[in-house]
C-alpha positions in Angstrom: -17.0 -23.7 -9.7 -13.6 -22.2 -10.3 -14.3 -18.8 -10.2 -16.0 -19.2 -6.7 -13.4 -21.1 -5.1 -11.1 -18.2 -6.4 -13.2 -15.6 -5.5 -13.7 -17.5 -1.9 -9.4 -17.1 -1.6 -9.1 -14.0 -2.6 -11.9 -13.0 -0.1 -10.0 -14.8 2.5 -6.7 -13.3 2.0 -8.7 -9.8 2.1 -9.9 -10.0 5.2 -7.2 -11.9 7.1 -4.0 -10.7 5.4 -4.8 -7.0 6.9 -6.1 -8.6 10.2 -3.7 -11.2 10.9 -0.9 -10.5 13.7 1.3 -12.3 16.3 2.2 -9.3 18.3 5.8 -8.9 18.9 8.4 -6.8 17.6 10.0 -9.5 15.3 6.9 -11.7 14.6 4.1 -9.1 13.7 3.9 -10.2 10.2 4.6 -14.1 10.5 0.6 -14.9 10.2 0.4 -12.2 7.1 3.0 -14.2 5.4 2.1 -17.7 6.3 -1.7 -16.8 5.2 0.0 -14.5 2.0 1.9 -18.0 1.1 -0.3 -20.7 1.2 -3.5 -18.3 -0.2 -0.9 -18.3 -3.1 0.1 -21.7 -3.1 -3.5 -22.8 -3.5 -4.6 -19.8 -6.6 -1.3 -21.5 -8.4 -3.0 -25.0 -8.1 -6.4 -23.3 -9.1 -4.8 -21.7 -11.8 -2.7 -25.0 -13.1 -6.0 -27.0 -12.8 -7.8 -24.6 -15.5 -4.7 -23.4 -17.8 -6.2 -24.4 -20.5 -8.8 -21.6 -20.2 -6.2 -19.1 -18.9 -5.8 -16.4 -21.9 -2.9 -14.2 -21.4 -2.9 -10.4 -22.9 -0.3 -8.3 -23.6 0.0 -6.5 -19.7 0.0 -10.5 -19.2 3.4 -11.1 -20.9 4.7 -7.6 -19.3 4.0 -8.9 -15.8 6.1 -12.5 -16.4 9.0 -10.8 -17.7 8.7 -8.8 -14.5 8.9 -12.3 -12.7 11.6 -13.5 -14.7 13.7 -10.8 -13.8 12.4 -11.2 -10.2 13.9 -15.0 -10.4 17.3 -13.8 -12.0 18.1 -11.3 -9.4 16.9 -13.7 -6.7 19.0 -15.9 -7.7 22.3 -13.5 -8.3 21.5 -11.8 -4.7 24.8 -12.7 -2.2 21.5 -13.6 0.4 19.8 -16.5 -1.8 17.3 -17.8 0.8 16.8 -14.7 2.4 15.9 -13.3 -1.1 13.5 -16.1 -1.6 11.7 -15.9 1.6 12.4 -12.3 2.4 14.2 -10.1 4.9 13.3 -10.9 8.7 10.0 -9.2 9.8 9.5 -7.8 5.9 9.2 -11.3 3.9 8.8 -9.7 0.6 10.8 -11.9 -1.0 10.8 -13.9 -4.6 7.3 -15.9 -3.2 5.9 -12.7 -2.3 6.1 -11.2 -5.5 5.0 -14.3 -6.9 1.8 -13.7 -4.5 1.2 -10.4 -5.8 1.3 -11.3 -9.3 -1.3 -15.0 -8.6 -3.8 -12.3 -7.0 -3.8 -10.2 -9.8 -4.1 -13.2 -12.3 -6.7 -14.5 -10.2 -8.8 -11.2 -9.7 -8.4 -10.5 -13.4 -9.4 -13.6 -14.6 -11.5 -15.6 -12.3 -13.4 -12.7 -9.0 -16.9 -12.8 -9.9 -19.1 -12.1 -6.7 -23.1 -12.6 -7.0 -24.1 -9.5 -5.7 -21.7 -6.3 -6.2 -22.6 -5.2 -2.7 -20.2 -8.7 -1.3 -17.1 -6.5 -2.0 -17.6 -3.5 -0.4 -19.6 -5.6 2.4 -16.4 -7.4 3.4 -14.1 -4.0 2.8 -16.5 -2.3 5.6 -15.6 -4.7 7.9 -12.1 -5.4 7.7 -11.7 -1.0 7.5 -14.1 -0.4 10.1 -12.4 -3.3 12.9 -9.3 -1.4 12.1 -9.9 1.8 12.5 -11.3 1.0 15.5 -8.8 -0.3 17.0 -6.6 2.4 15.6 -8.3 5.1 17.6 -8.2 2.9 20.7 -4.3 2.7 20.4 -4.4 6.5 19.9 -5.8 6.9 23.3 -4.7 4.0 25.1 -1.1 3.6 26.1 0.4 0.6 27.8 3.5 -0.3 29.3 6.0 -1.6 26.6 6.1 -5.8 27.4 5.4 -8.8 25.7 2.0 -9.0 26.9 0.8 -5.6 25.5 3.0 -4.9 22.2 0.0 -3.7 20.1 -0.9 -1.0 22.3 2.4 0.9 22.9 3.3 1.8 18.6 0.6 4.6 18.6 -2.5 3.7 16.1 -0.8 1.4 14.2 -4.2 -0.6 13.6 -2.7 -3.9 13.0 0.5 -3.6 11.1 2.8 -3.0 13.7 3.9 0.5 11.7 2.0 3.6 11.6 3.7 4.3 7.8 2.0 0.7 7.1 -1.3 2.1 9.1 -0.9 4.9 6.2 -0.5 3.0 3.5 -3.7 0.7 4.5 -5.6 3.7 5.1 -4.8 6.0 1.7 -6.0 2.9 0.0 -9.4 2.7 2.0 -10.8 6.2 2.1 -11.1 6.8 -1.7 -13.4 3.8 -1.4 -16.0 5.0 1.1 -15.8 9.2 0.2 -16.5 8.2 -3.4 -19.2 5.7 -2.3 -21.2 8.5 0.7 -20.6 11.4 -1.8 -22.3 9.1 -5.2 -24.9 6.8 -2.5 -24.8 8.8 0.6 -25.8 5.9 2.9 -24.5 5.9 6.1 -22.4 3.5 6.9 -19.9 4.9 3.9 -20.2 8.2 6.0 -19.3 6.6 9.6 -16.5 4.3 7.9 -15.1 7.6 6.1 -15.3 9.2 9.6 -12.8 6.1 11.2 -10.7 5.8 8.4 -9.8 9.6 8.2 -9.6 9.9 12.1 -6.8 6.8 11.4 -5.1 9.0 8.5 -4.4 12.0 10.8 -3.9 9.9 14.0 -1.1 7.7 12.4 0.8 10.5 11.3 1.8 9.1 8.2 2.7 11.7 5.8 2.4 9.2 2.4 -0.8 8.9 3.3 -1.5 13.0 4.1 0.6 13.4 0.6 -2.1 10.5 -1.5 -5.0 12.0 0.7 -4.0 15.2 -0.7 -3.7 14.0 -4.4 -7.4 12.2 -4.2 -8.9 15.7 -3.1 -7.9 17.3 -6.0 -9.4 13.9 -8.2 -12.9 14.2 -6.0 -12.4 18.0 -6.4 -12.5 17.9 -9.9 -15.0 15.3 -10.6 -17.5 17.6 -8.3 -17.1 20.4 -10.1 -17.9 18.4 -13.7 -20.6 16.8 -12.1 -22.1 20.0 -10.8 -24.9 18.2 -8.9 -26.4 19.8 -5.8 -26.5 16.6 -3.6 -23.0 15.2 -4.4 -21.4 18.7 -3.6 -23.8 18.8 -0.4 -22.6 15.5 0.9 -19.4 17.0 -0.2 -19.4 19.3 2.1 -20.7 17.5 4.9 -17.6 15.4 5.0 -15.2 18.0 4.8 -17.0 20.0 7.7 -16.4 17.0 10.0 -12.8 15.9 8.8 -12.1 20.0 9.7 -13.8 18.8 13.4 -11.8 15.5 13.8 -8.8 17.0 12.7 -9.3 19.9 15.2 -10.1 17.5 18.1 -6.4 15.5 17.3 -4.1 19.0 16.2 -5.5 21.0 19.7 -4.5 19.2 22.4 -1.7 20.8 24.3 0.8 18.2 23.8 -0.8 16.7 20.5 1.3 14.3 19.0 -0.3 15.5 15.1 0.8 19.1 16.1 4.1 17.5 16.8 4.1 16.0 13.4 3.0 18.8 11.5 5.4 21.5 12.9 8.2 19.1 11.9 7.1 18.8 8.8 6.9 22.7 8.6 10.3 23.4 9.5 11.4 20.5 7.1 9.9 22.9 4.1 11.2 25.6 5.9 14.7 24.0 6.0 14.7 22.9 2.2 13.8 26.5 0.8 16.3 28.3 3.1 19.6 25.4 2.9 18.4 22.8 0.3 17.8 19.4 0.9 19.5 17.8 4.1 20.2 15.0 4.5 17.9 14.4 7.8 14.8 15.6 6.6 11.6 13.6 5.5 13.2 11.1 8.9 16.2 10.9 7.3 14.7 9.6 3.8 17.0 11.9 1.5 20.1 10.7 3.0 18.6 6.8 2.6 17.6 7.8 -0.9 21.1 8.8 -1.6 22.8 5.2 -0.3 20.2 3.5 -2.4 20.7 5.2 -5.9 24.8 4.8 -5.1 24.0 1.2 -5.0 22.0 1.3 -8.0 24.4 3.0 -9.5 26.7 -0.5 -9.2 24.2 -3.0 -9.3 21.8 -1.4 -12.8 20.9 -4.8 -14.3 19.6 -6.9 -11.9 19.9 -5.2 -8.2 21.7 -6.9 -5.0 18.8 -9.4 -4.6 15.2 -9.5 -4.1 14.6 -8.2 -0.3 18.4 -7.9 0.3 18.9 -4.8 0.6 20.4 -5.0 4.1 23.3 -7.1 2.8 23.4 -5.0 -0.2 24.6 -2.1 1.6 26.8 -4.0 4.1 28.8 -5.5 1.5 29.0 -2.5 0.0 29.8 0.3 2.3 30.6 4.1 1.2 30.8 7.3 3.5 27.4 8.0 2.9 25.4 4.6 4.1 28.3 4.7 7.5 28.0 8.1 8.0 23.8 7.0 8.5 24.6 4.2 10.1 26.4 5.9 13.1 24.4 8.5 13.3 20.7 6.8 13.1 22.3 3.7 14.5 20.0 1.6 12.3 20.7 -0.5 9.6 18.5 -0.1 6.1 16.3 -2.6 4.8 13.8 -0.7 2.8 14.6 1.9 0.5 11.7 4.2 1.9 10.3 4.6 -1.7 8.8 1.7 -3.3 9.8 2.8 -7.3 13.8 3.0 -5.9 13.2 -0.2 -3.9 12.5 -2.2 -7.3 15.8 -0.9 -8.9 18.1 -1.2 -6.1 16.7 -5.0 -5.3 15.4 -6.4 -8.7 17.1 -3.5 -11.2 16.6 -0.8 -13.3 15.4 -3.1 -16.3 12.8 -4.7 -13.7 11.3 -0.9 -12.9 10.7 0.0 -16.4 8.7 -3.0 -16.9 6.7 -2.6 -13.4 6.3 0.7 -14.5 5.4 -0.1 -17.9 2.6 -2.8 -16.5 1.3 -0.4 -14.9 0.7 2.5 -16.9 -0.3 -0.4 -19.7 -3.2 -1.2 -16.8 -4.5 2.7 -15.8 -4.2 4.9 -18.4 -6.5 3.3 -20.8 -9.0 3.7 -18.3 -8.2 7.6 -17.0 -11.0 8.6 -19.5 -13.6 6.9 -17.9 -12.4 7.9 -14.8 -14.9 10.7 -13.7 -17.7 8.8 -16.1 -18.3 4.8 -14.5 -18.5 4.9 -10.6 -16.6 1.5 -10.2 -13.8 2.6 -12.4 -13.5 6.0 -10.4 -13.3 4.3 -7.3 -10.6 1.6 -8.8 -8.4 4.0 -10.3 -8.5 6.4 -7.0 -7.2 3.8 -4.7 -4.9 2.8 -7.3 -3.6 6.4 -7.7 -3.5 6.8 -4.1 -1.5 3.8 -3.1 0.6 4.6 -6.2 1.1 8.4 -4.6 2.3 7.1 -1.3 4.8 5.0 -2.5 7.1 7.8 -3.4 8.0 7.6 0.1 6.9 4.3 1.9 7.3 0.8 2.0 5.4 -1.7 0.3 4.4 -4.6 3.4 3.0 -8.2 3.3 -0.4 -6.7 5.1 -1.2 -4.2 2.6 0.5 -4.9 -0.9 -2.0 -7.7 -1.7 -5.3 -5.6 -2.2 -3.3 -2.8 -4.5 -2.6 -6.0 -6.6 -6.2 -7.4 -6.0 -7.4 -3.7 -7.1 -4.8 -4.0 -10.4 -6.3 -7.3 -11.3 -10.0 -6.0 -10.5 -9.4 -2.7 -12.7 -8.5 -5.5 -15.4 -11.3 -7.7 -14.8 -13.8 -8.7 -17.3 -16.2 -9.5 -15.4 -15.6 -6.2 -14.0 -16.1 -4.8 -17.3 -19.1 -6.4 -18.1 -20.7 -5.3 -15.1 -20.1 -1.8 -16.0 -21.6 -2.2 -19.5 -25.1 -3.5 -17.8 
């Protein structure tokens, strides 16, 4: 009975966690984090009820220091509540991580679905509504009012961010490539369509940089394979992503061309002058403020999610010098890795770091041999690949610890083995 009622949870904050909005450019993710909270509230009560049965392993332990340390810097951070809750409009605070960690517990320990098929049912839906409505909000543009917020941030699907739209998406498409190029049914085909229509559209270059990393992964795995239908398929999908991205880079006045030449002269920028400070939208300089900060605060950060106050209390030429010029404040370090050591600490990123290689690299060499694992470990990769220069958000961090826990699972496991 246990395992379903978690399984029906974790199902539920699948689905609505991505889905859920209150458009509004302050209150976007206020249904994400009321559904992210009590989802968790009620896997810590399932989890209390059957402790007894709970068996913790060694990437267990690693994962509970990691909350410890989360507690300890929540409560040094000069914002305590804020730190708890999170910042405005980002709510990754102490219960967040606290979340993330219950999901992968829960997924580890308890997800169990009758038939395998319920998984990737459910992940067709939730991909295939968004992308959707991403390439509506491509198309469609509205006045900017409180009646039509969702339609006037580009195709930002449901997150409120294109970067966020990214992320979502570089987690997705491994899933239904892998599954079209190995099954070749259609609906993996038409949902890899969408998705990678939404990759381009949303401009997101974390998610062209992960997108990039899993074609070399399928690359390879095609090439050991050498099978005449996978490569076929293959090629299929690569001849339309060439026409989809054609139809979105032509257009006179194409926002992707936009995007693309801007990158260009970025590169061409770097190679000629170095690194300045502006390029990647500003992230080196951002980078810069956050590892002076780190710099002062090694042990235990400024505070989970406080980043904001972090660098106001602690001005230097660099974080003013970005401040009058973007006219923006920083609340995200714009790389999830330098985001744990400037909030939690340097000690707290070793151990996320070591959790995680603990989880994937005993599994690496299976990864081109068991289907499930190869998808797992590609949209773990992915995510993991975008991070270098994203954000990590209420609406999307969830299934990359669902997909940690899942990786882990024994049931999982045992699946495999029949």
């Amino acid at each position: 009975m246990k395992n379903k009622i978690i399984t029906t949870i974790l199902t539920i904050l699948i689905i609505a966690l991505p889905i859920a909005i209150m458009p509004g450019e302050t209150t976007y993710n206020i249904p994400k984090v009321w559904t992210l909270l009590i989802g968790g509230a009620i896997l810590l009560i399932l989890l209390l009820i059957n402790y007894k049965k709970l068996k913790l392993d060694k990437k267990d332990y690693v994962i509970l220091a990691f909350a410890v340390l989360v507690f300890i810097s929540t409560m040094l951070s000069s914002k305590v509540k804020i730190s708890i809750i999170g910042e405005i409009n980002r709510y990754e605070g102490m219960l967040a991580f606290y979340t993330y960690i219950l999901i992968y517990f829960c997924a580890k320990k308890f997800l169990k679905y009758k038939d395998n098929k319920t998984l990737l049912n459910v992940l067709y839906g939730v991909y295939i509504s968004i992308s959707i409505l991403g390439i509506l909000q491509y198309y469609i543009k509205l006045p900017t009012n409180d009646l039509y917020p969702i339609f006037n941030k580009g195709a930002c699907g449901t997150f409120g961010n294109t970067n966020f739209m990214g992320s979502f998406i570089s987690m997705g498409i491994p899933i239904f490539i892998i599954t079209y190029i190995i099954k070749g049914d259609k609906i993996s085909f038409i949902t890899s369509l969408l998705v990678f229509f939404c990759l381009i559209a949303c401009r997101a270059r974390s998610g062209w940089v992960a997108f990039g990393i899993f074609s070399i992964i399928i690359l390879i795995y095609l090439i050991k394979n050498k099978n005449k239908k996978l490569f076929k398929r293959a090629v299929i999908l690569v001849v339309c992503f060439i026409m989809i991205f054609m139809l979105l880079y032509l257009p006179e006045k194409s926002i992707v061309k936009q995007k693309i030449n801007q990158v260009k002269n970025d590169v061409t920028i770097a190679k000629t002058k170095g690194l300045n400070d502006k390029l990647g939208s500003s992230r080196i300089q951002v980078w810069k403020i956050v590892i002076e900060l780190i710099e002062k605060y090694p042990i235990f950060g400024v505070g989970t999610d406080n980043l904001k106050k972090g660098i106001a209390d602690n001005l230097t030429e660099t974080s003013i010098n970005f401040i009058l010029r973007a006219k923006v404040s920083i609340d995200k370090a714009h790389n999830e890795y330098l985001h744990i050591a400037v909030t939690l600490g340097i000690p707290s990123l070793v151990i996320y770091l070591t959790f995680l290689c603990m989880i994937v690299f005993p599994k690496l060499k299976n990864i081109l041999k068991q289907e499930k694992t190869f998808i797992n470990l590609s949209v773990i990769i992915s995510y993991l690949a975008q991070a270098f220069f994203n954000i990590s958000t209420i609406g999307v961090a969830p299934l990359f610890w669902l997909s940690l826990g899942l990786l882990d699972n024994q049931n999982f496991k045992n699946r495999i083995n029949e």
